[in-house]
C-alpha positions as CSV (number, residue, x, y, z in Angstrom):
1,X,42.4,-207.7,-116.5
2,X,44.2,-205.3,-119.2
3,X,46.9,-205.9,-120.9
4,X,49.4,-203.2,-120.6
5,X,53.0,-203.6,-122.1
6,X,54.1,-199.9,-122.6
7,X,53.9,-197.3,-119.6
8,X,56.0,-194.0,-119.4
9,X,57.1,-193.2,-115.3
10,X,59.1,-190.5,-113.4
11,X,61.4,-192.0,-110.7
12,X,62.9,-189.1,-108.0
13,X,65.5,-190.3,-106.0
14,X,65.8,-188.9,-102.1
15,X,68.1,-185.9,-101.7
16,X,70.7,-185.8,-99.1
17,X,70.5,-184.8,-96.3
18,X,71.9,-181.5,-95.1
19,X,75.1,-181.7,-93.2
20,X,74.7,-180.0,-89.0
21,X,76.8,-177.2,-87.6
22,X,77.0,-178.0,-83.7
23,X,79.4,-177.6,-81.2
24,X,80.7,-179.9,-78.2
25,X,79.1,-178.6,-74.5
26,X,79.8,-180.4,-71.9
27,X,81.1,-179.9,-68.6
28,X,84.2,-179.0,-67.9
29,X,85.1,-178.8,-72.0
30,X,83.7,-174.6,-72.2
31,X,85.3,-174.7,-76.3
32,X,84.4,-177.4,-77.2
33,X,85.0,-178.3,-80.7
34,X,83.4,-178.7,-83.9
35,X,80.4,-182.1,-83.4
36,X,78.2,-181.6,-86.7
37,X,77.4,-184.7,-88.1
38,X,76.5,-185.3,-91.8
39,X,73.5,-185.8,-93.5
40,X,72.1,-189.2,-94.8
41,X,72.0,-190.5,-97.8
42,X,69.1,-190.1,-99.8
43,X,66.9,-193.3,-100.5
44,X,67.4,-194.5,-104.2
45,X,64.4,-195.9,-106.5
46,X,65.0,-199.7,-107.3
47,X,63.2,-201.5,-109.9
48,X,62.5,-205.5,-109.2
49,X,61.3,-208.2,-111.2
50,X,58.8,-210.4,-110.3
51,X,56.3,-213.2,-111.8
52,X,53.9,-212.0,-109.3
53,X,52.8,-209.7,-112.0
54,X,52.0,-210.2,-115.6
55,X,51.1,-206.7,-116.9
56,X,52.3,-203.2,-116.9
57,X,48.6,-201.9,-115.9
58,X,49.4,-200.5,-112.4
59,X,51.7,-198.2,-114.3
60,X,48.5,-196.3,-115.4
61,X,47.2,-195.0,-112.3
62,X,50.8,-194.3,-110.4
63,X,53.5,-192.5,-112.5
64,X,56.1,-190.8,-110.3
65,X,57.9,-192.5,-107.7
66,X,60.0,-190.7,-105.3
67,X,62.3,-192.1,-102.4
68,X,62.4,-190.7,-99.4
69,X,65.2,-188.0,-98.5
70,X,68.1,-188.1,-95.9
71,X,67.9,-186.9,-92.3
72,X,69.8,-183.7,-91.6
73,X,72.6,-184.8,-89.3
74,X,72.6,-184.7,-85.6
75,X,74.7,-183.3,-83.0
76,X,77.8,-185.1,-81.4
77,X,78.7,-186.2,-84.4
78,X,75.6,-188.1,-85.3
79,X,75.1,-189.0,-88.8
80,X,71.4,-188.1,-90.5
81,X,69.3,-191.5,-90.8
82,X,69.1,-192.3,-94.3
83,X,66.6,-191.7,-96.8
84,X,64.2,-195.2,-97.4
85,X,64.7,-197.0,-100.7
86,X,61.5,-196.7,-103.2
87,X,60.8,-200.5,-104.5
88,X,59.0,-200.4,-107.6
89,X,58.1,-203.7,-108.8
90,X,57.6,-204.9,-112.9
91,X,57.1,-208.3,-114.6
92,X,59.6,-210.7,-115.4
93,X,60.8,-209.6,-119.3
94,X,60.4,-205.6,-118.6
95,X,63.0,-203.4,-120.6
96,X,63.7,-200.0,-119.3
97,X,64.9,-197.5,-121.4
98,X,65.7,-193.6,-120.7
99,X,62.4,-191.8,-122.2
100,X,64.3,-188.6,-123.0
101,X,67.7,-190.5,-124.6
102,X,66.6,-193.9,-125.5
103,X,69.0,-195.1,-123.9
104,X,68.2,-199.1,-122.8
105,X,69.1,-198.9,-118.7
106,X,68.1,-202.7,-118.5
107,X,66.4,-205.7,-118.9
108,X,64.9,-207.2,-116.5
109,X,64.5,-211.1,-117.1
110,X,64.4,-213.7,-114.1
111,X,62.5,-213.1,-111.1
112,X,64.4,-210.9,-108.0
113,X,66.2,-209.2,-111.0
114,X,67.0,-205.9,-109.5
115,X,68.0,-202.5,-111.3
116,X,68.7,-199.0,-109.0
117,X,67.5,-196.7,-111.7
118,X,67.7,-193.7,-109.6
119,X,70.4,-193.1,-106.9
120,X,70.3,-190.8,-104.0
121,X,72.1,-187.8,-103.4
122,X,74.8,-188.1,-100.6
123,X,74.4,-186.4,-97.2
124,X,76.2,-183.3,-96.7
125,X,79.7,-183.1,-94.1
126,X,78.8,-181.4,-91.3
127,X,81.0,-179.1,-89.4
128,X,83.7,-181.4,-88.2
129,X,84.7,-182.0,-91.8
130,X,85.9,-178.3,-92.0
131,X,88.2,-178.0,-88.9
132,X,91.7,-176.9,-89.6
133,X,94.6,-175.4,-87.8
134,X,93.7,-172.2,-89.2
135,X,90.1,-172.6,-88.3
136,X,89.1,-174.1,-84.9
137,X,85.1,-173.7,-84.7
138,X,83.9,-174.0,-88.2
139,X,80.5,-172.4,-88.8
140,X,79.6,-174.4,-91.6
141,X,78.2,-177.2,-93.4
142,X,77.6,-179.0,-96.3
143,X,73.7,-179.2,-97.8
144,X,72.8,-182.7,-99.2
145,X,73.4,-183.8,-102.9
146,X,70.2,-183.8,-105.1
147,X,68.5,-187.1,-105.6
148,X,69.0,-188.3,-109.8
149,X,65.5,-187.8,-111.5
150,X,64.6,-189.2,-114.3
151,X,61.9,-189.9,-117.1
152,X,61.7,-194.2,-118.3
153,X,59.7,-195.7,-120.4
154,X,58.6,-199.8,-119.6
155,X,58.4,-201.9,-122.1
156,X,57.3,-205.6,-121.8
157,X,58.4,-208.1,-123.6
158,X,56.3,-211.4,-122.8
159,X,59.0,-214.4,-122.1
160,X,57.9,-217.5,-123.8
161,X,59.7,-220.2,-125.5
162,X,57.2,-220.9,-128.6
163,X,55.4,-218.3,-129.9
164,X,52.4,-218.9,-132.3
165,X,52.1,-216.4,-135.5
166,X,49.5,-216.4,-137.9
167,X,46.9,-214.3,-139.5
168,X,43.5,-213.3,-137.6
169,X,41.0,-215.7,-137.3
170,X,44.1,-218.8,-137.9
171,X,43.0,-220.8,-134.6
172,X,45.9,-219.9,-132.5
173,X,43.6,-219.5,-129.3
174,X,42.2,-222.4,-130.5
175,X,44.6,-224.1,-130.7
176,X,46.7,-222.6,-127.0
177,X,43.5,-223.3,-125.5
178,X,43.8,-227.7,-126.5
179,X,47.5,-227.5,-125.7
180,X,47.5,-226.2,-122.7
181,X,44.9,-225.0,-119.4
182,X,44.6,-221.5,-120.9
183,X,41.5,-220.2,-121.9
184,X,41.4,-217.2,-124.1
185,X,38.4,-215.7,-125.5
186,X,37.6,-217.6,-128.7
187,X,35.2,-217.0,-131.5
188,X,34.8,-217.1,-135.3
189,X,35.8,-213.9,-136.8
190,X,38.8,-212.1,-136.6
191,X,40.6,-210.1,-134.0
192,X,39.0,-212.3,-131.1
193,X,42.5,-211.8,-129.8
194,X,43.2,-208.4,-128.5
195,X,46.1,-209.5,-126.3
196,X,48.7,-211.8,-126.0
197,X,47.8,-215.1,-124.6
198,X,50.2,-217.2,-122.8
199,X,49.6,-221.2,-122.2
200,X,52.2,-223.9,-120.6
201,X,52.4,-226.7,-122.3
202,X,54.2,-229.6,-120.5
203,X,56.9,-231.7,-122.4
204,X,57.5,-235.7,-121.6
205,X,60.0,-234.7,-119.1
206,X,56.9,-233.1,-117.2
207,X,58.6,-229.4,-117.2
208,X,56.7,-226.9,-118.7
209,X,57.4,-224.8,-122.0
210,X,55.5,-221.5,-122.5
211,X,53.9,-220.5,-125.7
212,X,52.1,-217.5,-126.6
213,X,49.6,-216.7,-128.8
214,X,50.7,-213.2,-130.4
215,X,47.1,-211.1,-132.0
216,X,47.3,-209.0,-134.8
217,X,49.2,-209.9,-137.4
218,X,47.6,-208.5,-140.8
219,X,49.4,-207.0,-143.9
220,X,51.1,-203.8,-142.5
221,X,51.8,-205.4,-139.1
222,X,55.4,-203.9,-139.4
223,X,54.9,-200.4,-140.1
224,X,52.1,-200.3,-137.4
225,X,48.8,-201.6,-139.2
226,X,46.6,-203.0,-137.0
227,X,47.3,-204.6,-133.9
228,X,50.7,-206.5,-135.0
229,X,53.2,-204.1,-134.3
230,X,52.4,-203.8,-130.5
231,X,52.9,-207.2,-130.1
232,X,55.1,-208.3,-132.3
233,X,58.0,-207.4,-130.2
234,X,56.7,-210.2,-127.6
235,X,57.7,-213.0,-129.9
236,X,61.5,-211.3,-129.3
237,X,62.4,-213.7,-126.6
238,X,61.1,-217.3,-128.4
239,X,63.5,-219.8,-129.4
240,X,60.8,-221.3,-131.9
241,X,58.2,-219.9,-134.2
242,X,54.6,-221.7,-134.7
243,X,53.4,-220.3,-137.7
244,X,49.5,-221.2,-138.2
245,X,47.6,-221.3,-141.4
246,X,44.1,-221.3,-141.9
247,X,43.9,-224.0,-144.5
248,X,40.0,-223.0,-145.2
249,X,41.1,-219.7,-146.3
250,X,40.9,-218.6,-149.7
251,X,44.5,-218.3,-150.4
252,X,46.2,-220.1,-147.8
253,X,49.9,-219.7,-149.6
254,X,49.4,-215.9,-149.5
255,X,48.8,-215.8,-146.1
256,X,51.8,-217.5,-145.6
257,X,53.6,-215.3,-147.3
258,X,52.0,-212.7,-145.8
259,X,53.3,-213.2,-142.6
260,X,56.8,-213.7,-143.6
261,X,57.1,-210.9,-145.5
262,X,56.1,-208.7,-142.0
263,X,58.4,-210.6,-140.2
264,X,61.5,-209.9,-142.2
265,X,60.2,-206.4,-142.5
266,X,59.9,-206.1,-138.6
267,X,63.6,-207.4,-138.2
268,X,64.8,-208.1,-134.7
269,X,65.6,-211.4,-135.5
270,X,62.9,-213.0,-136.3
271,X,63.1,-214.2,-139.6
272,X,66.1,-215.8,-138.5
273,X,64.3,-217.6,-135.8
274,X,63.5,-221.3,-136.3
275,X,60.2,-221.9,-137.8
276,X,57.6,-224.9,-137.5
277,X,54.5,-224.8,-140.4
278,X,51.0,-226.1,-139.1
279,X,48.3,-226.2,-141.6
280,X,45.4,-225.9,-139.2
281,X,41.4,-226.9,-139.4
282,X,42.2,-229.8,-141.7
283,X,38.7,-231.8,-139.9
284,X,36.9,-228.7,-142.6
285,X,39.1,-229.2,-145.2
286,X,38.8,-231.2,-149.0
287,X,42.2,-233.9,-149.0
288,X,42.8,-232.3,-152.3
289,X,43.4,-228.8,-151.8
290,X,45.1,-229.5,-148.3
291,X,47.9,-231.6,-150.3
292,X,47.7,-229.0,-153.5
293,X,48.7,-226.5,-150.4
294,X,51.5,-228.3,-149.6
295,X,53.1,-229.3,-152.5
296,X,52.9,-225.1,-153.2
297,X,54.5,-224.6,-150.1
298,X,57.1,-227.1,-150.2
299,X,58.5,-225.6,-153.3
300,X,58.7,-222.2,-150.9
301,X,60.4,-223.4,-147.9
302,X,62.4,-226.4,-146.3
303,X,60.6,-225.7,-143.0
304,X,58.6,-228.9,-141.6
305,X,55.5,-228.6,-142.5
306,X,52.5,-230.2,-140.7
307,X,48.5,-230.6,-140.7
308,X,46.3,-230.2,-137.5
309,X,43.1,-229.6,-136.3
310,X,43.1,-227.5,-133.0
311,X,39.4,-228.2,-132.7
312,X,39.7,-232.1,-132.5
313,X,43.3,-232.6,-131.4
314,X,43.9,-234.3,-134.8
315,X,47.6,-234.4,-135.6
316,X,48.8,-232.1,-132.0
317,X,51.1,-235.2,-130.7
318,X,53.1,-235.3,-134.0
319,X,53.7,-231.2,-133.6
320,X,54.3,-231.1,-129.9
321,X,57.2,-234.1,-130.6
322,X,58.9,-231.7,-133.6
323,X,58.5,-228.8,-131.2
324,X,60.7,-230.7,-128.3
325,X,63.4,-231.2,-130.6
326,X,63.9,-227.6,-131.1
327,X,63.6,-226.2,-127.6
């Protein structure tokens, strides 16, 4: 299945019905008066969250979504059935913004979330609305209200507790993969990872924590190199960073840095957000240049540091018990 976390729509709301110009005939009432009833109300276009869905992708193929429009309204006073409600359903952690303002309408977080981001139009008054003393038998009505139309753009934002950063070819699917049932596409060269990956990992209390394994990041990341700055808006939403280093790369300290720097330069929060350091693929490394790496990287940052391998579970317990104490 693709990914898809950005998708542009047009949602019409229902117009109004039109209002009815009739006239009570019965028996024995010959001048009858005024019985037009209004118009119903348009149907409006309500967005709802669910977890059924994990991706924007349905967005591609189906882009406008109308409600349906009031009934004119009947005689005897009858009011116009109303127009039906167009449901358009999105995955838990989509933001909708107005395409043409920018304007953020909502953000839609936890399941059955609803937003109406389109109302109808009212019905129009019939005929019985307009009788006065000065005018008995009316002989007009009220069309319906236009429907609101509008242009949004969806934008999903992934909701996951940890979320793992590093550069390409770290072992973050590597390492999702041995922490949880998820099974991304793994292989040894960089940008295996075209999309966010999402794993839940279950903490001692047997509840289970999402984490996601965010593609992409390279040099550039913020200004929209590479993959990173799609995706780096799904690491938003975490309470805790998992920063993975390739300890087997040539300079392990500059990727580090690396990374930070495109983080502070991305903004949003991030490089305010608590951070956990895992030196990974330690079962390939020399003792000596691991502990040269950390010393360096001590002198850089207070942030716990730790040494893993993703490959052999080697150190994973020790992380997963510093990761519980911060979510």
């Amino acid at each position: 299945m693709q990914f898809i976390d950005l998708a542009e729509i047009e949602v019409v709301a229902g117009n109004g019905g039109d209002g009815m110009v009739a006239f009570r005939r019965e028996k024995y009432v010959p001048a009858g008066g005024p019985a037009g009833g209004n118009g119903g109300r348009g149907g409006s276009v309500i967005v709802v969250a669910t977890e059924r869905l994990q991706t924007l992708l349905d967005f591609r193929y189906a882009r406008i979504f109308k409600a349906e429009d009031g009934k004119k309204g009947g005689s005897s006073n009858c009011t116009g059935a109303s127009g039906s409600d167009r449901i358009i359903e999105v995955p838990c952690g989509t933001m909708i913004y107005d395409a043409n303002t920018g304007e953020l309408v909502g953000d839609l977080v936890t399941a059955e979330e609803t937003l109406c981001v389109a109302k109808g139009g009212k019905g129009g008054l019939g005929n019985k609305h307009f009788l006065s003393n000065s005018n008995r038998a009316p002989e007009h009505a009220l069309p319906g209200l236009e429907g609101e139309q509008r242009r949004l753009r969806l934008e999903l934002k992934l909701i996951a507790e940890v979320g793992i950063i590093g550069l390409p070819n770290a072992g973050k699917s590597t390492l999702i993969s041995s922490l949880s049932a998820a099974k991304p596409k793994i292989a040894n060269y960089p940008f295996t990872t075209l999309i966010p990956n999402l794993g839940v990992v279950k903490k001692p209390s047997g509840d289970g924590t999402v984490f996601a394994d965010i593609p992409g990041l390279i040099a550039g990341a913020s200004a929209g190199i590479g993959l990173g700055h799609d995706f780096l808006r799904h690491i938003e939403r975490t309470r805790l960073l998992l920063h993975l280093i390739d300890i087997t790369a040539e300079e392990p300290i500059a990727d580090y840095q690396t990374i930070q720097e495109e983080l502070a330069a991305y903004g949003h929060g991030l490089p305010e957000r608590k951070q956990i350091i895992a030196f990974n693929k330690i079962d390939s490394a020399d003792d000596e240049i691991l502990e040269d790496a950390i010393t360096q990287l001590k002198a850089l940052t207070s942030v716990p540091i730790f040494t893993i391998s993703a490959v052999t579970r080697k150190g994973l317990d020790i992380l997963l018990q510093e990761i519980w104490k911060h979510i």
